[in-house]
C-alpha positions in Angstrom: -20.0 -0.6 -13.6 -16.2 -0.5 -13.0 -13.9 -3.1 -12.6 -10.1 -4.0 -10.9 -7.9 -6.9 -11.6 -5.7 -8.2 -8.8 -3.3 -11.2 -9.0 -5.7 -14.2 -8.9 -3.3 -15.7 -5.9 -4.6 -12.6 -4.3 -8.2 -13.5 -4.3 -8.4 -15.7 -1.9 -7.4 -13.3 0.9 -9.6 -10.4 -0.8 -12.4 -12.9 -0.1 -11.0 -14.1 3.5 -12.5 -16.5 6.1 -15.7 -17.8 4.8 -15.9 -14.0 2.7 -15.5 -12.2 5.9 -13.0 -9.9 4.4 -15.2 -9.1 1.5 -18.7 -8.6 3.7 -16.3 -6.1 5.8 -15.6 -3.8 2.6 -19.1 -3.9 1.0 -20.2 -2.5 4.2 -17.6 -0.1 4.9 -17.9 1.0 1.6 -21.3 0.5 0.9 -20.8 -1.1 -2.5 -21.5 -4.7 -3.9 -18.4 -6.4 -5.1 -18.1 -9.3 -8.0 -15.1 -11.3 -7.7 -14.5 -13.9 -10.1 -11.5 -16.5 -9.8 -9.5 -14.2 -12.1 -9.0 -11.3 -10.3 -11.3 -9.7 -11.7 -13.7 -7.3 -9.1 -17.2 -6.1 -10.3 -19.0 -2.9 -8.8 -21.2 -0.3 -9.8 -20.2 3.2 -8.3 -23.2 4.6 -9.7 -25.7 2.8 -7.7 -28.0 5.1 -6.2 -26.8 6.2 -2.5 -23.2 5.6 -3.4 -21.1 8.1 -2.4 -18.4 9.2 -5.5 -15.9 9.1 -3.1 -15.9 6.1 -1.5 -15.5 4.6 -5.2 -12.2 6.2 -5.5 -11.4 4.5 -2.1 -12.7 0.8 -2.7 -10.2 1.0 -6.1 -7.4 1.7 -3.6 -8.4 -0.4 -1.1 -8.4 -3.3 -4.0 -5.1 -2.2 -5.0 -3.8 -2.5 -2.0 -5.1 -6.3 -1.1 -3.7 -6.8 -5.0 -0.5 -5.7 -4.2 -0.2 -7.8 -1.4 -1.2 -5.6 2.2 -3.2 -7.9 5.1 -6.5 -6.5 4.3 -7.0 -4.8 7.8 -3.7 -2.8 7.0 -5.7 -2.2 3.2 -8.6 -0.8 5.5 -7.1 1.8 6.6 -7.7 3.3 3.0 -11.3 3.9 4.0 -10.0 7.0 6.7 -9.5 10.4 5.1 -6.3 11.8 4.1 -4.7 8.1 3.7 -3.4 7.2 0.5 -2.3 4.1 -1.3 1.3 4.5 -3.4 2.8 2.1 -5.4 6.3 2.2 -6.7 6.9 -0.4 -10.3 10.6 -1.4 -9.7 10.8 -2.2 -12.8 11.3 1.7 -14.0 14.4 1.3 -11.6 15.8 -1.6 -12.4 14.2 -2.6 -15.9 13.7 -6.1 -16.8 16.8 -8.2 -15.3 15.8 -10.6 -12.9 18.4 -10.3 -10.7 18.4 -7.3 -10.0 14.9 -6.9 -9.2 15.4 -10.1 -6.5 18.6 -8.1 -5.2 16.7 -4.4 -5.1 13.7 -6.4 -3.1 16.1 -7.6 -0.8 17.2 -4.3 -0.1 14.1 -3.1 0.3 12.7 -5.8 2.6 16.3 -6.1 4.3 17.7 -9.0 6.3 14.7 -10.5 8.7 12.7 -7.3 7.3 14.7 -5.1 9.4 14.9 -2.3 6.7 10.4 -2.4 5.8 10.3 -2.7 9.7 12.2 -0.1 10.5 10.8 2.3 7.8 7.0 1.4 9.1 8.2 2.1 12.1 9.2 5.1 11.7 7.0 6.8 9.5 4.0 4.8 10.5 3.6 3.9 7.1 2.5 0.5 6.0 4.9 -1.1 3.2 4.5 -4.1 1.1 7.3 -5.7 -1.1 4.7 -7.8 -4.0 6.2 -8.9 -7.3 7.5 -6.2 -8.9 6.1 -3.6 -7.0 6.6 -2.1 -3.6 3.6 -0.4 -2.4 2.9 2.2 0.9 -0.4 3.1 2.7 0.6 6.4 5.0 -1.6 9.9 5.3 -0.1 13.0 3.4 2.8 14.0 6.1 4.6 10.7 6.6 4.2 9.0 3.1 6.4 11.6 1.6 8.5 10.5 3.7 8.5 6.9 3.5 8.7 7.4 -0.2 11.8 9.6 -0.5 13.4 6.6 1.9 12.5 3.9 -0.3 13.9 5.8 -3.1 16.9 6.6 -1.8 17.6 2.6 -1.6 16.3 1.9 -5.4 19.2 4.6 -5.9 21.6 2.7 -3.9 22.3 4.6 -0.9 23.4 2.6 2.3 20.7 1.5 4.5 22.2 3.2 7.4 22.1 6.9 5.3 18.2 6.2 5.1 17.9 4.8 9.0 19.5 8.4 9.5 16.9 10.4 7.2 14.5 8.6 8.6 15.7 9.5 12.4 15.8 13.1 11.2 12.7 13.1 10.1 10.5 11.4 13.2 10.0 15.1 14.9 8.4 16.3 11.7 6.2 13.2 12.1 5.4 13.8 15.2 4.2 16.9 15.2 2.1 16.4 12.3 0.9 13.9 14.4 -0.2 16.0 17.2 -2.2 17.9 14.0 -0.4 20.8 13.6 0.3 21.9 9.6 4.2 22.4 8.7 
């Protein structure tokens, strides 16, 4: 048996419309889940038939709803070479309050221009949750999106990562094309 905690305001859309969003991921994954009220999630990854990997993906897949992804976006954990980071701003900032408000609003940027732009570009997903901000991307454009991210916990301008991030989109798309740099 293993088990995940996720922010209990989180459970309610790990569950989703009448537990639509939790039928979906059991049979994706092929694994029970046990969710209590807490955030606390149940499964046995040694049931017979499961396969070892997908257990390392339903973790990340967890995470992911936990740290605040639309669980369709969290999904896309189940396809290979996609991975789940996540980034604790608090080994950036530390404890002060404020500045973890002002480094989210950097990250997140006026109208979410700055997480739009940076999904956009990398085709990474990004999520901005508590203290965390968290990125689904495969293993060519997450790099990327990372190194952008942490060039603004570093304080670099917005427009200095927009131009990384324009420098990088041919890499990107020829990775996409599925040709190895």
């Amino acid at each position: 048996m293993r088990s995940v905690r996720i922010p209990g305001d989180r459970v309610g859309t790990l569950i989703g419309k009448k537990g639509e969003t939790k039928r979906a991921i059991e049979k994706i994954s092929g694994i029970r889940l046990r969710i209590d009220e807490e955030g606390e999630i149940l499964f046995n990854d040694e049931a017979e038939g499961t396969d070892p990997l997908m257990a390392l993906k339903i973790i990340d897949v967890l995470k992911a709803v936990g740290r605040g992804f639309n669980p369709d976006r969290a999904l896309r954990l189940f396809e290979d070479d996609e991975y789940l980071e996540v980034i604790d701003l608090k080994d950036v900032v530390g404890d002060r309050p404020n500045q973890l408000g002002r480094i989210r609003g950097r990250l997140i940027g006026a109208d979410g221009k700055t997480r739009r732009i940076i999904e956009e570009l990398t085709g990474c997903y990004m999520s901005v949750y508590g203290n965390t901000v968290s990125l689904i991307g495969n293993s060519v454009s997450l790099p990327v999106a990372k190194h952008a991210i942490e060039l603004i916990l570093n304080g670099s301008e917005h427009a200095t990562v927009y131009h990384y991030l324009e420098n990088q989109r041919p890499r990107l798309r020829i990775a996409e094309m599925g040709f190895d740099l």
